[in-house]
C-alpha positions as a Python dict, from the first residue, in 0.01 Angstrom:
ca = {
    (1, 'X'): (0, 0, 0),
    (2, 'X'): (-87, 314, 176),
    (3, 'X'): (-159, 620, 7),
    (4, 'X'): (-84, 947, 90),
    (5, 'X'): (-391, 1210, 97),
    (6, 'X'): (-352, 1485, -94),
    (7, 'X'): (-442, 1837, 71),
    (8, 'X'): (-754, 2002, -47),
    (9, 'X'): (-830, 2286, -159),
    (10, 'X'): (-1040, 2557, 6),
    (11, 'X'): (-1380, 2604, -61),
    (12, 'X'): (-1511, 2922, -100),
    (13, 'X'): (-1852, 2876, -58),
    (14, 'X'): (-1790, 2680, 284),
    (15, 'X'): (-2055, 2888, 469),
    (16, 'X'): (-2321, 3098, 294),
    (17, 'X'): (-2529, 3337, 419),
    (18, 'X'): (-2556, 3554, 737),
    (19, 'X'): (-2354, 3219, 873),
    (20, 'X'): (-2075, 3286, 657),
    (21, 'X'): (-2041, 3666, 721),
    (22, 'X'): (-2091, 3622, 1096),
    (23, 'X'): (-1766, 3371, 1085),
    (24, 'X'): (-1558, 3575, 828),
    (25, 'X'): (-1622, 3911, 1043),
    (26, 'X'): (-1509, 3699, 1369),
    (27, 'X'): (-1192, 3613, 1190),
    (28, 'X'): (-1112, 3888, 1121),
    (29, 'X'): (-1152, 4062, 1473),
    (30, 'X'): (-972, 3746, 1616),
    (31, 'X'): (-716, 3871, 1355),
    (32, 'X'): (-686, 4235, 1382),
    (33, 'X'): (-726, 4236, 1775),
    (34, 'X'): (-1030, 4527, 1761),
    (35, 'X'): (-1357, 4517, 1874),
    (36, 'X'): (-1642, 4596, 1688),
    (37, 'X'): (-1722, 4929, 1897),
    (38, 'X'): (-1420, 5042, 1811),
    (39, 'X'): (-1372, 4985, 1486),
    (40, 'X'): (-1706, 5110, 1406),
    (41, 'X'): (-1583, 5450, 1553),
    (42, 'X'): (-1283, 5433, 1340),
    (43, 'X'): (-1501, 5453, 1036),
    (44, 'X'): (-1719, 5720, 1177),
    (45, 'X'): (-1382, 5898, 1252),
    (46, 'X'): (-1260, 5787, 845),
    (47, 'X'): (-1653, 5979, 706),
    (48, 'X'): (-1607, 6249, 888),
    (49, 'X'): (-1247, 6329, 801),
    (50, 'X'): (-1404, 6329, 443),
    (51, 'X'): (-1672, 6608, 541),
    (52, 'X'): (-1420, 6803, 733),
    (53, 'X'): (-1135, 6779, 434),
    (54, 'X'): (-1449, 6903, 156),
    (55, 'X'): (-1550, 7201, 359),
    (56, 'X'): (-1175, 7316, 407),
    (57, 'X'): (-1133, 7265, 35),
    (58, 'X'): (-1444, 7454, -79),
    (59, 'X'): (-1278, 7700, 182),
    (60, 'X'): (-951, 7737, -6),
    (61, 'X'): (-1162, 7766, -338),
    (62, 'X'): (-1343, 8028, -229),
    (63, 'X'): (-1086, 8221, -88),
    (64, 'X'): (-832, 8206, -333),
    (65, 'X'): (-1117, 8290, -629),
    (66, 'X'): (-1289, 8545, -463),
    (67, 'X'): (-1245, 8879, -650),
    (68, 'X'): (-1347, 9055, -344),
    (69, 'X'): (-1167, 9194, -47),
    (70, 'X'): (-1110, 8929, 241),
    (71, 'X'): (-1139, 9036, 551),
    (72, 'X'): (-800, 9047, 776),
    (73, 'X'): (-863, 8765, 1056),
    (74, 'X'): (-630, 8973, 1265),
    (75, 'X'): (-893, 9259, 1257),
    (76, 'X'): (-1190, 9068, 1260),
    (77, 'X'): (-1086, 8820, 1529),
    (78, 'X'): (-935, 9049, 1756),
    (79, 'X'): (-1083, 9169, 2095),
    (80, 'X'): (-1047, 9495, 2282),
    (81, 'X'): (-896, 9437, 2617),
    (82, 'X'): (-845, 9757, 2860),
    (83, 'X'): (-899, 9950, 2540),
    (84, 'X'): (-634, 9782, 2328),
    (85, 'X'): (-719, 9571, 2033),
    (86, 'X'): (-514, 9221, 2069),
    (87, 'X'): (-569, 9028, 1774),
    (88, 'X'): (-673, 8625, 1796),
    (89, 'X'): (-632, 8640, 2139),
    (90, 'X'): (-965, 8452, 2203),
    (91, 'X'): (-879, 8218, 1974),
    (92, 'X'): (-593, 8145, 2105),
    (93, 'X'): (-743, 8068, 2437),
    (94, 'X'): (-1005, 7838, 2262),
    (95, 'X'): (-725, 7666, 2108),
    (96, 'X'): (-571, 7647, 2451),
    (97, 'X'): (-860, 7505, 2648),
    (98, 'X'): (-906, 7255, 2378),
    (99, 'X'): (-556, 7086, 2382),
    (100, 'X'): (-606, 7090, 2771),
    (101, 'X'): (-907, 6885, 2717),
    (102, 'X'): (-700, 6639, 2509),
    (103, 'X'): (-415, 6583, 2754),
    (104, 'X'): (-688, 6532, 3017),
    (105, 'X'): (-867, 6302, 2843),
    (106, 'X'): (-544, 6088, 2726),
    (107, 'X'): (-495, 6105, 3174),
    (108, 'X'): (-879, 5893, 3195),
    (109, 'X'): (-790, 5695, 2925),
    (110, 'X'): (-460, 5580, 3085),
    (111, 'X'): (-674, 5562, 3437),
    (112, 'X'): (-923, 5356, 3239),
    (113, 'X'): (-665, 5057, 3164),
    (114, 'X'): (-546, 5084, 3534),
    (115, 'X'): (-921, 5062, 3621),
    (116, 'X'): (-920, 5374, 3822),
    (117, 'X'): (-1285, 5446, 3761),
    (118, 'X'): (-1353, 5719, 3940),
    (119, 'X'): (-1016, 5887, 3867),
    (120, 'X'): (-1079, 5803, 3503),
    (121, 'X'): (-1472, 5955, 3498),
    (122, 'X'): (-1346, 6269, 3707),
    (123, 'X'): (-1103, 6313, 3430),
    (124, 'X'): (-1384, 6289, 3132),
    (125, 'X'): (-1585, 6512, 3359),
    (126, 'X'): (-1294, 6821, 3312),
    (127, 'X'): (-1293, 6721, 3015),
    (128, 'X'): (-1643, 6770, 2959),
    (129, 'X'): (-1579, 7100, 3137),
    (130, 'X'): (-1333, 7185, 2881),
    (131, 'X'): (-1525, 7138, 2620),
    (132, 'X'): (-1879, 7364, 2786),
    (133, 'X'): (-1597, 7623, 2833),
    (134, 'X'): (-1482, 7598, 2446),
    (135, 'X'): (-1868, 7600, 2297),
    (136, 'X'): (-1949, 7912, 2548),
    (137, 'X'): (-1636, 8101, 2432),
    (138, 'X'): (-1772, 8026, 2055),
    (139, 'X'): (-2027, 8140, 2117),
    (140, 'X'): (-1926, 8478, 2232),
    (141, 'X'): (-1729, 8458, 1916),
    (142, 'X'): (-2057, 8421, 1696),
    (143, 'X'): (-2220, 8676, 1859),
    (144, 'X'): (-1936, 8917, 1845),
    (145, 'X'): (-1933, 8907, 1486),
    (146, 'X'): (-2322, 8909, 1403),
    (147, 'X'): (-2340, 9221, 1607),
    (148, 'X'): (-2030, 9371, 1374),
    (149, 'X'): (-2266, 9297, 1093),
    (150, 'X'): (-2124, 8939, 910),
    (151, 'X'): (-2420, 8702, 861),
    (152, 'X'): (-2374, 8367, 623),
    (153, 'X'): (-2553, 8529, 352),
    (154, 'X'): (-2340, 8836, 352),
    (155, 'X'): (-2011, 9043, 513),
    (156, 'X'): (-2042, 9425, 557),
    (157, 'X'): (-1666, 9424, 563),
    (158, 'X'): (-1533, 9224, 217),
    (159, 'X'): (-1665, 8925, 84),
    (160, 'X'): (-1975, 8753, 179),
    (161, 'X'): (-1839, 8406, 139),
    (162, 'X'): (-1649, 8453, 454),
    (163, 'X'): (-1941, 8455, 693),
    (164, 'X'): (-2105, 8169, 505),
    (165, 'X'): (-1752, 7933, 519),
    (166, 'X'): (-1690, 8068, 861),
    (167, 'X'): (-2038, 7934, 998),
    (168, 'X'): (-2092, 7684, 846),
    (169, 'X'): (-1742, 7497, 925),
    (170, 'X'): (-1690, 7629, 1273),
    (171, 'X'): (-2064, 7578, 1353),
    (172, 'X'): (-1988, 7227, 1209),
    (173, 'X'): (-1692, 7198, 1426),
    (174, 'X'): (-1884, 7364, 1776),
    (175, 'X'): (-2133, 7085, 1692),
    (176, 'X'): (-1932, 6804, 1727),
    (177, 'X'): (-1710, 6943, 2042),
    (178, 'X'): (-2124, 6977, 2198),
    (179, 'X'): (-2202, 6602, 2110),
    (180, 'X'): (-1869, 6500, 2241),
    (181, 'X'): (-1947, 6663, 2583),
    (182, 'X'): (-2304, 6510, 2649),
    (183, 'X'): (-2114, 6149, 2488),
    (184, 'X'): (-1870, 6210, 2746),
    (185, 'X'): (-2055, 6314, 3055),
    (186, 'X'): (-2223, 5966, 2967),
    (187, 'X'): (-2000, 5747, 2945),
    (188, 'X'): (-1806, 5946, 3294),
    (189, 'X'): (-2146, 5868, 3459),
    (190, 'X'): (-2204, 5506, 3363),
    (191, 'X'): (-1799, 5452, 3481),
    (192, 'X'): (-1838, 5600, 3804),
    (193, 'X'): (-2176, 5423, 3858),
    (194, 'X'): (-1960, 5099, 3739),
    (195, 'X'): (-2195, 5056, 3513),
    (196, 'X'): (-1924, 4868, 3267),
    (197, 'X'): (-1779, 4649, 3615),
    (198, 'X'): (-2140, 4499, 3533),
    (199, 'X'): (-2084, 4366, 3178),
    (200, 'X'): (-1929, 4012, 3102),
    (201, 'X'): (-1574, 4010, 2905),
    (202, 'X'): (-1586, 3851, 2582),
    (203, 'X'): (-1215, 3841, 2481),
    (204, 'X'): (-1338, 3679, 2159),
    (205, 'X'): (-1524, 3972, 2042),
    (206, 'X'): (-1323, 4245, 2254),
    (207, 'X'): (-955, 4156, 2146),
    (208, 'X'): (-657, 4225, 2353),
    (209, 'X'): (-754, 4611, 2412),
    (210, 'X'): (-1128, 4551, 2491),
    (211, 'X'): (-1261, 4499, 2792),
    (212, 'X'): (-1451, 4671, 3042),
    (213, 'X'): (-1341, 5011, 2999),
    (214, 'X'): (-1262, 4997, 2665),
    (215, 'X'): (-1573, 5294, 2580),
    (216, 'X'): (-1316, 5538, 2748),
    (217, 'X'): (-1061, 5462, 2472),
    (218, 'X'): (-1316, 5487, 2198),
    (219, 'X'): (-1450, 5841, 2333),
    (220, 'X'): (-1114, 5972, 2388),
    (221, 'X'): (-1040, 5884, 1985),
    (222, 'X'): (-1331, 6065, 1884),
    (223, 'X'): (-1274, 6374, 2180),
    (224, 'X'): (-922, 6360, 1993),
    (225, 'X'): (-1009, 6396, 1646),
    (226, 'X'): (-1242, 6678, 1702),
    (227, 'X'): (-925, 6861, 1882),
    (228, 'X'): (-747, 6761, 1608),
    (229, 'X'): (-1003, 6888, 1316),
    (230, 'X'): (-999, 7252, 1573),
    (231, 'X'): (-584, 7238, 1486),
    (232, 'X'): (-665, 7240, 1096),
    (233, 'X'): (-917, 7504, 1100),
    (234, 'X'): (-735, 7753, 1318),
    (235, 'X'): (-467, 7751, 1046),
    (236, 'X'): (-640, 7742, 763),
    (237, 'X'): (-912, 7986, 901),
    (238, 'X'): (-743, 8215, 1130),
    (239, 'X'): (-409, 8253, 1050),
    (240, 'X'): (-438, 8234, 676),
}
């Protein structure tokens, strides 16, 4: 008489140890269909949405507790032009060159999956460019106001706090677009070189969208979020 064989149950302890881990994180990337690289830069992406949000709040705190005058951003941000004051209108062209840099670096990414490496690195080069042009014109910005007398420690014109939140979260921000451009520049090099036409496939640890030129998507994510961050800070900081 035959007899039928019951299933078993899972064990959980079926591999322990650095074994263990090493197969459960496979599993899960033959799972979720993301590479390690990139998933790594998601949570990067996740920490420093954290930092960002804290600094805006301590922002709003500030400003909305402050018992001192607030200086207009209209006023302070403005810039004389044929001897006419026009308010925000170098912020506006930061803003501008910024987005630019986004839509050309969603053009290399798109070259980058029709492995168009030199189209795709020319494209991370302008929008390398971009991004020099942004940090130079923030500069100017910085040094604009420093000559009109606001330092982080204090503010001739209202409240202190607003040259300590100012430089410390568009500093903050400048500093990021900067590390962006040299990652960039980098990774536009290596492509054009074809460095990454070099490196073996692993479709196993790469999932569906890795692959040779997957770095391109991972830079434009983080090129994006920084243009993105730029999008909450210009309303919260100059148009508030």
């Amino acid at each position: 008489m035959s007899q039928t064989r019951q299933p078993q149950a899972p064990t959980l302890a079926a591999s322990s140890g650095w074994t263990g881990v090493v197969k459960d994180y496979a599993g899960d990337k033959a799972a979720f269909q993301v590479s390690a690289n990139k998933t790594m830069m998601w949570i990067f992406l996740l920490s420093d949405t954290f930092i960002f949000g804290c600094f805006l709040v301590g922002y709003m705190s500030v400003r909305m507790t402050t018992t001192e005058n607030w200086p207009l951003p209209s006023e302070v941000f403005a810039l004389t032009i044929g001897g006419h004051s026009i308010p925000l209108i170098l912020i506006a062209i930061m803003t501008f060159v910024l987005i630019t840099s986004s839509g050309t670096m969603a053009m290399a990414v798109n070259c980058g999956y029709q492995r168009k490496r030199f189209s795709a690195a020319l494209l991370m080069l302008v929008t390398a460019l971009l991004g020099v042009t942004f940090v130079s014109m923030q500069a100017f910005e910085w040094s604009k106001l420093i000559a009109e007398g606001i330092r982080p420690w204090g503010n001739a014109e209202g409240a202190s706090q607003f040259g300590a939140a100012f430089f410390m979260i568009t500093g903050f921000h400048g500093l990021h677009v900067s590390v962006g451009v040299i990652y960039l520049t980098t990774v536009a090099i290596r492509v054009a070189l074809g460095k990454y036409e070099k490196k073996k496939v692993d479709p196993q640890a790469a999932g569906v969208q890795g692959g040779r030129y997957e770095i391109i998507e991972i830079a434009g994510l983080y090129w994006h979020f920084v243009d993105l961050v730029w999008v909450f800070i210009f309303a919260f900081f100059y148009l508030w």
